[in-house]
Structures are given as C-alpha cells and as structure tokens.
N, C-alpha and C positions, 0 to 999 in steps of 0.2 A: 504493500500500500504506500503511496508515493506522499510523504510531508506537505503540507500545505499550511496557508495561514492561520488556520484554525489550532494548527499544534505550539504555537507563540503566541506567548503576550507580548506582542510590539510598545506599548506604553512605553512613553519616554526613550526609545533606547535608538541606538544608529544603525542603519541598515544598509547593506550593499543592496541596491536593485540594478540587476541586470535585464535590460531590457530590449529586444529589436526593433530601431524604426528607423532602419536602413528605408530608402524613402526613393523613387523617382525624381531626376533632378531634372531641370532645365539644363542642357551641353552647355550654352550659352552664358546663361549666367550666376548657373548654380542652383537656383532658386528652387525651394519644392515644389513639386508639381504634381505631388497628391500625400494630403498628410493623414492617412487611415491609417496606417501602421501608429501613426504615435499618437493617432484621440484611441486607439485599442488597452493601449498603457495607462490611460489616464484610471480608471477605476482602480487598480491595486495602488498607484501614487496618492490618491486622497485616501483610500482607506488607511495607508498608511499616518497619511497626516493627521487622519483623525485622529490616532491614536499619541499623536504630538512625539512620532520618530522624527528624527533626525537622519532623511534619505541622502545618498550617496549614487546615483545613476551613471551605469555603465552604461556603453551601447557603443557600437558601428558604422560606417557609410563606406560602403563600396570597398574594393577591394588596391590593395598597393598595389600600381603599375597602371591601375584604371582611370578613368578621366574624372569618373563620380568619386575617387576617394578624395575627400575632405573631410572640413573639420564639421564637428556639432554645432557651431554658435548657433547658424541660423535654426537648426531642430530645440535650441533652447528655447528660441524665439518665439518659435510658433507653437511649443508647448505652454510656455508660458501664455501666449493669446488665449487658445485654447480654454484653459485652466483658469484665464484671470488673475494670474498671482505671478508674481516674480519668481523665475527659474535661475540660477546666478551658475554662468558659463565658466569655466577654470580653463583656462587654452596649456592645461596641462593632465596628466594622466594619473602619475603616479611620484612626481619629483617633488620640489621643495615647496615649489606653489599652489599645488595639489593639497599636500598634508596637511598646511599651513590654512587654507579654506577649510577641509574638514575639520580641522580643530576648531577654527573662528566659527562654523555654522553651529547654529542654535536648534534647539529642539521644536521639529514640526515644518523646518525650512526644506527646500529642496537643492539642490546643486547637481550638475550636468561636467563630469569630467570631459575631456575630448577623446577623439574618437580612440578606442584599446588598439586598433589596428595599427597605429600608428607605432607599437612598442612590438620586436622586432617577436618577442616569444609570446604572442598574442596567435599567430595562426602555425603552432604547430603542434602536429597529432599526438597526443600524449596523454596516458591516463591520468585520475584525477591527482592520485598520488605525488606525481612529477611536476604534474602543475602547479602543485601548491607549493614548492620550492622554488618557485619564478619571484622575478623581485616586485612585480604587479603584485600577486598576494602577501607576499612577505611586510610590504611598505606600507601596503591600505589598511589591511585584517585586524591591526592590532587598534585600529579607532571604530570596527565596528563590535553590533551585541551579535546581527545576523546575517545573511544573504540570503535574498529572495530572487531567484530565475524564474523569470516572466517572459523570455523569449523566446518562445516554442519555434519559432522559424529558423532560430540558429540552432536547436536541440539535439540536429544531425550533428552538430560537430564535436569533438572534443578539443575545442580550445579552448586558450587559459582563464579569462573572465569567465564562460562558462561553466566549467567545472573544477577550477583550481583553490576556490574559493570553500567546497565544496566539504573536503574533508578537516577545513581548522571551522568551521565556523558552524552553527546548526545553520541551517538550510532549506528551503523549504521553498516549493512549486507558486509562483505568484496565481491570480485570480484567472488569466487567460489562460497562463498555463493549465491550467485545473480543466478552464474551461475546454480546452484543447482537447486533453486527453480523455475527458468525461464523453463530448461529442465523438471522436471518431470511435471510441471504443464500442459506445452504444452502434453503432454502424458496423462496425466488424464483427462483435459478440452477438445483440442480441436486438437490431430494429427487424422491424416487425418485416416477417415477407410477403409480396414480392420483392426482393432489393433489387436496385437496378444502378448498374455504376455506368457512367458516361464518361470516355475519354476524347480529349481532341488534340489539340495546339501544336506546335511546329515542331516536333520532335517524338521518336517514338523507337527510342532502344530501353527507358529504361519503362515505359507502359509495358513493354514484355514480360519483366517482372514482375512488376503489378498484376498484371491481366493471369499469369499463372497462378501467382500466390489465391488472386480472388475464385479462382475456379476447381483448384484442385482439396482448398481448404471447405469449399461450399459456399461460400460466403457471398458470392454475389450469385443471382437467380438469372440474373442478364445481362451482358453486355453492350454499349450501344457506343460505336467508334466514327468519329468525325475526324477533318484536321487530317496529319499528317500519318498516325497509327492507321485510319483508316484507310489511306492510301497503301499504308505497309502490307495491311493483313489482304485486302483486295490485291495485290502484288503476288504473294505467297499464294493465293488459291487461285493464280493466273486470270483473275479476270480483266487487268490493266499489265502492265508494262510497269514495272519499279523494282529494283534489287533490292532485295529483305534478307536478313537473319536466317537461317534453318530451321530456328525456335519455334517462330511463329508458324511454319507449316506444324511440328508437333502438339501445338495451342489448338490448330483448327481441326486436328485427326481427332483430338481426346474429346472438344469440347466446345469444336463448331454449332453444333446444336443452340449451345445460350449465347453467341455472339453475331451481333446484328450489324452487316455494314452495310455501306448507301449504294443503293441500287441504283441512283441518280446521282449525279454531280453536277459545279456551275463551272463554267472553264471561259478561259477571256473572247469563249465565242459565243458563249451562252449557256445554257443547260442540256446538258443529254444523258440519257444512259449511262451506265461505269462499260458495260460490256461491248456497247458501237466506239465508244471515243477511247477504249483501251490506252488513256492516261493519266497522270496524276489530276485531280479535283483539286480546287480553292475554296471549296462550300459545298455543305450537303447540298441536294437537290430537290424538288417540292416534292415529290414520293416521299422522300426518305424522311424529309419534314414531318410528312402525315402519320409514316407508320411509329416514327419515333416520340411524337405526342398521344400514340394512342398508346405506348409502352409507357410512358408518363401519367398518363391519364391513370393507369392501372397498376401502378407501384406504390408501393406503402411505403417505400424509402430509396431515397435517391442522394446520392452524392455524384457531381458533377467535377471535373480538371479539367480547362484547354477549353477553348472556343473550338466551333465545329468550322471553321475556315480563315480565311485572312480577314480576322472583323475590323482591322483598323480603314478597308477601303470598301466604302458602302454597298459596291456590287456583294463581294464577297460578306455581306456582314448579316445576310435573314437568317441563314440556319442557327446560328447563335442568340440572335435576336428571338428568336422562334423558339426554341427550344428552352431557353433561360425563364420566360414568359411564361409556359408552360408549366415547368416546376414549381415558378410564384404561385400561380393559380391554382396548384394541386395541394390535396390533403395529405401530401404525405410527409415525413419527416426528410429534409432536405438540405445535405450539405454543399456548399461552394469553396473549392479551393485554387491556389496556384493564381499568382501574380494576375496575366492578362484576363483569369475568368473572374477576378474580383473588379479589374477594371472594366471588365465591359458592364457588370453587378451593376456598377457605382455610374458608369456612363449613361446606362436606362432605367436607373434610379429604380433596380427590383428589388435590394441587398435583405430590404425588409420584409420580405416574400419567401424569405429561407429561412429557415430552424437558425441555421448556423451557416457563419461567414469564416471561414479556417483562413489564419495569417500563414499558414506552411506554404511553402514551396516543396524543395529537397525533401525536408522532416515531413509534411504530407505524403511524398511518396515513398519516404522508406517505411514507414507507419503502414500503408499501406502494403508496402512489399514483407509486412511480418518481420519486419527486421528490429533490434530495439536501436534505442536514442539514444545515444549516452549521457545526457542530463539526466535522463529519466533513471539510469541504470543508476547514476551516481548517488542522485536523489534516497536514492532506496536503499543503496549501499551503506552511505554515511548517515542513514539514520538515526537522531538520538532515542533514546528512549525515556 
C-alpha cells in the first residue's frame, strides 16, 4: 500500500514537494503555452498550506541539450497567478542561495527552487539508495520534516529528486499522485466490462507492448487503433503497405478477434477505403467513425492515448474530434491520457466529460505495459511504519 498524505501530520513542518509541470513553451519566447500541468499541482500545494508547512518545490523543464530546457521563474509566475499568492523563485537548486531561502522561509510560505535538471546527477539511473548520497539530497534533507512526490508523469524514472529523497526522509505519494494511481488501477483491476482501450498518435512501437500486456492479461474486452498503431497493425495483416515489427503479426494471430482497425481512412486526396488506397491514413475515416462510436456507445469503461490522426490540421482532425465527443457523452467511466490527447481534451473544451484527465505520458504507458514505476516501488519500499 503506497504512503500518502493521510499517513502525516504536515502541521507546521517543511516539506520537499516534488512536482511535474514541465509545460509546452513558446520556441520563440519561452513563454507557457498551456499551464494544466501546474493548476494539476495546485490542490496538494494549498493543502499543504493549510496545514501552515513550510513547502520547498522541486520540479523540471525540458531536457539538457533541448531548446525548452530552462529555468522555472516564469512556472513560479504563473503559479503564483494561478494560486493568488506569492511563489518566491531561488534561480538556484541546491547551493548557498538555495539553503539560505529555505532557512529565511516561514511556515505556510511557498518557494520554487530552479529547474533539478540543471544539477549534472539529477538525470541518472540509479536506485533510490545511491540517490540519496547525491549532494541534491544531502544539502536540502536536512531542512526538511518530509517529501511528498506529486509527479506521477516523471514516476517512470529513477532520478535523483524523484527518488533520492526517498529513503532519508518519510515520504509519501502527493494528492494527484494518489489520484493517478487510484484511476488507472481501477481500469486495469476492476472497471466495470465492456472495457475498451483506444490507441492512436504518431508512434507505435511501444503500443505493442501495451496492446499485448492489455490482451493477454484480459484486461481490455477491445481494442480500437487510430493514428499511427493503426497504420502499423493494418500493415502487418497486409491490408496497406507499411513495414511493422513481427510482434504485431503475433498480437493479431492470438487476438485479432478484440482488435478493431479502420476500415476507412482520410489521405490528402480525400477518404477511401484502407484496402483500394493500400497506404498509410492521416485520420480515421466516417465508417470507422460510426463503428467506433457504437463501441463507445456500448462500453462501461474506456480509456483513451493519441488522437486518431494528424489533429493539429483541421482536415485530418474529425476522427479525434468525433471520437473524444463520444466518450464525453457516454456513461461510462472514462480515462484521457498522453500529452496531444489532453491537448486536443482542453482545445474542444471536453476535459470535463471524463472521469479522469491522466498527467502520464511515458509512466501512463509503462503502467499500462504492467510494468512498475519506480517512485511507486520506492514509495513502498521506504515505508515508515
């Protein structure tokens, strides 16, 4: 059973919060360009407050070497808007002027170190054990009472803010976190059947692992493949022209029967058949549309990853549109995951139309692929009693 807030009294005391609101930027000018990752955080940061800790926020942007990696002020900024209340930025990590604001901040305050990526032993693989000998946990830990990891979208990884923190300090899963693992669990364990999992978006070697985990476990009743998978598997049973994996011919021998792919496609000459135009598709097609809303129509749980075509250019953007629509409208219990399918969520304003809005990316599909997390491993491991 994984620690959560409930296993501490926060009252008065200092807390690491580590959080993801690694964020879409503007190339141009940095600027945020969708901030749902960091209003996702805000619930565990005031609960905190209420209890007049003394928060300490970890967190990320993009990766060294990338164009997006920078610093946090501007995510202090807009948290702070957000929130109403002064977030107070340190344009350091873990040095003199880092310590020196966690010492100066008061009980109930907030503070925004800069980005952990920035510190060279922040992104490498290493259990939690080794972690905690990095000078990151050594320098911060001994000004806090706990640490709370709230960023289930980093969860896949074992780095050091992540889990380093993990085995000096008690520990414990933040409110999203909780919420994370609560929702897909019920989805994999025990939502109600028909389930129906929907894969799409521009890639599809690691939905193969996905797609087997969900089929050979039982766990999904159906499958229903837009986007780029769908091209893969349609590939593999020769009805188009695409080079695939071998895998997915063994996926459609065992268990063709529960997977559904588009018997229509839209292509930049219009819509036709998959089996006359024998090429890749940019969008399902209005069949595939129809039969895939009456699979919706008729599932009791649905989780959805990946838009069903290229939805940032409005030809290619109805089966998405359609389909998304669909599961708002349905009674059934319904997840949304993965970067582009929240942003298309948040573009046609349905986000409120789903049970649940999942921050995963990666940690969505290794979660999926039955794999464990290593927060979550850590979590459980270093538990106090």
């Amino acid at each position: 059973m994984i620690p959560t807030m409930d296993d501490f009294d926060f009252k008065n005391k200092s807390v690491i919060l580590r959080v993801d609101i690694n964020s879409p930027l503007n190339p141009s000018t940095l600027e945020i360009m969708d901030n749902w990752r960091i209003k996702r955080c805000i619930p565990t940061i005031e609960e905190l407050r209420e209890k007049n800790a003394k928060i300490i926020i970890l967190a990320h942007q993009g990766r060294p070497e990338k164009w997006d990696f920078t610093s946090l002020e501007k995510h202090a900024e807009e948290l702070s808007r957000l929130m109403g209340e002064q977030i107070k930025f340190v344009d350091d990590v873990y040095g003199e002027r880092a310590i020196q604001e966690i010492k100066n901040a008061e009980n109930g305050s907030v503070i925004m170190l800069d980005n952990v990526r920035k510190c060279k032993e922040e992104m490498k693989k290493l259990p939690p054990e080794e972690h905690a000998k990095a000078k990151m946990v050594r320098k911060i830990s001994p000004y806090a009472d706990a640490f709370v990891n709230d960023a289930f979208a980093a969860a896949h990884r074992s780095h050091c803010s992540m889990v380093g923190f993990i085995p000096v300090l008690p520990s414990f899963a933040g409110r999203l976190m909780e919420d994370e693992i609560k929702n897909l669990d019920k989805m994999m364990k025990n939502a109600r059947r028909p389930r129906i999992f929907i894969f799409g978006g521009s890639k599809y070697e690691n939905s193969i692992e996905v797609i087997k985990n969900l089929l050979e476990k039982n766990i999904a009743d159906k499958i229903l493949l837009g986007g780029v998978p769908a091209n893969a598997f349609l590939g593999a049973a020769k009805k188009i022209e695409f080079d695939v994996d071998g895998s997915i011919k063994e996926i459609i021998e065992s268990h063709g029967e529960k997977i559904i792919l588009p018997v229509d496609m839209v292509y930049d000459d219009g819509e036709h058949d998959v089996e006359k135009a024998r090429k890749a598709g940019k969008d399902i097609g209005s069949r595939t549309i129809d039969i895939f809303k009456e699979e919706i129509e008729n599932a009791a749980s649905i989780l959805i990853s990946g838009p069903m075509g290229i939805f940032e250019e409005e030809r290619f953007a109805r089966g998405t549109t359609e389909v998304l629509r669909a599961i708002a409208k349905s009674n059934a219990f319904s997840i949304a995951g993965g970067g582009h399918t929240v942003a298309a969520l948040n573009k046609l304003g349905l986000a409120s139309g789903f049970s649940y809005v999942s921050t995963g990316g990666g940690s969505l599909e290794r979660f999926l692929m039955g794999r464990r997390l290593p927060v979550i491993d850590a979590l459980i491991k270093f538990k106090r009693k």
